[in-house]
Structures are given as C-alpha cells and as structure tokens.
N, C-alpha and C positions, 0 to 999 in steps of 0.2 A: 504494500500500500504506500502511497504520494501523500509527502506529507510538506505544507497544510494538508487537513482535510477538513470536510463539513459531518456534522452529527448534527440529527434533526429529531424534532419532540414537538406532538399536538398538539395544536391551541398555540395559537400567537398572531402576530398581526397578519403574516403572508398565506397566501390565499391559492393553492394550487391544488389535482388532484384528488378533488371530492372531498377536503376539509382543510381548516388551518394549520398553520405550524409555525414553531418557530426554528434557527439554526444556532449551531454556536461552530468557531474552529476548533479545532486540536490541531495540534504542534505536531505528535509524536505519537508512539503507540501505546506507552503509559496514560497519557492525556486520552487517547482514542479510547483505550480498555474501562479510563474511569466514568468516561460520560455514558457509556453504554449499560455500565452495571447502574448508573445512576437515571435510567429508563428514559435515556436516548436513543435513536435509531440509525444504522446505517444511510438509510434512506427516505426522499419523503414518502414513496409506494408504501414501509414498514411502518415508520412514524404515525399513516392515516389508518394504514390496517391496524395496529396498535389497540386503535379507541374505538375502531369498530368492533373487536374481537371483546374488547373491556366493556365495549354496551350490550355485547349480546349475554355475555355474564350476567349482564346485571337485568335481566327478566326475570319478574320473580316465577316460584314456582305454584303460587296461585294464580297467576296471570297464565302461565301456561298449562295449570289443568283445566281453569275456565273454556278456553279457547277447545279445548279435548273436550269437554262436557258439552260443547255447543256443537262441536262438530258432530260428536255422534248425536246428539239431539236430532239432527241433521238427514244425518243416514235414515236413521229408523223414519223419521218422515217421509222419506223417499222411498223408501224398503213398503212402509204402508200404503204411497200411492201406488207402487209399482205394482203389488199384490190388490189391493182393489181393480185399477184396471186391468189385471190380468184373469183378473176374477168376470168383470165387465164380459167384454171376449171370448169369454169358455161361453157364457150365460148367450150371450149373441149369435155365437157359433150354433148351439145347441136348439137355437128356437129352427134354425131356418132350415 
C-alpha cells in the first residue's frame, strides 16, 4: 500500500455512493492499522456498507415477527380464497 492514504467512516459532510462520509489521511501503516480498528474503512463502497449492515442489525425482533405474523395472515387468506373458488368450479362443473 501508497502511502498517504485515505480511510473513510459514515456520516460527515461528503456526499457520494448512497450515503455520507467523512475521510481522514494516514501516513503509514501503523497510522492505516489504527484508524481501521478505530471503525474506519478502507473505502467509501465499505465505509457506506458499514451503516447499512449496522441498520439492518438494528430491526428489532418484534418488528420482524410482526411482519411474519402478517405475512402469513396473508397466505391463509389466499389459501381461503383459493379453496372457495376452487370449491366454486367443482360446484359449476358438476351442475352442467
């Protein structure tokens, strides 16, 4: 690795990539090693993934059984229409 280099971290004023960021240099590769355990990123691509990965954490897990509890709410209403009209059908078939 060329050294300057840039390490970058989410949220700040610049604006690229599908969220902000900020950058800082490093010098060298102690300086590189330290900003990165201090949850800097290589790049801005990792720096944005970063905080998308860190919001998907943060669903709760009653926000995602709701979402299951409605879904299959869901099914079975469709599962009942499906079986009426298919009930329909037989009934239709059978008169003519």
């Amino acid at each position: 690795m060329e050294f300057p280099s840039l390490v970058y971290k989410d949220g700040g004023q610049h604006q690229r990539k599908g969220g902000t960021f900020d950058y800082q240099q490093v010098e060298n590769e102690q300086e590189h090693a330290a900003a990165l355990k201090g949850g800097w990123f290589p790049s801005v691509e990792e720096a944005v993934a970063g905080k998308l990965n860190e919001a998907s954490k943060g669903v709760s897990k009653g926000a995602t059984k709701k979402a299951a509890e409605e879904a299959l709410a869901q099914a079975k209403a469709l599962e009942e229409a499906a079986a009426k009209a298919l009930e329909e059908a037989s009934n239709g078939e059978s008169k003519e």
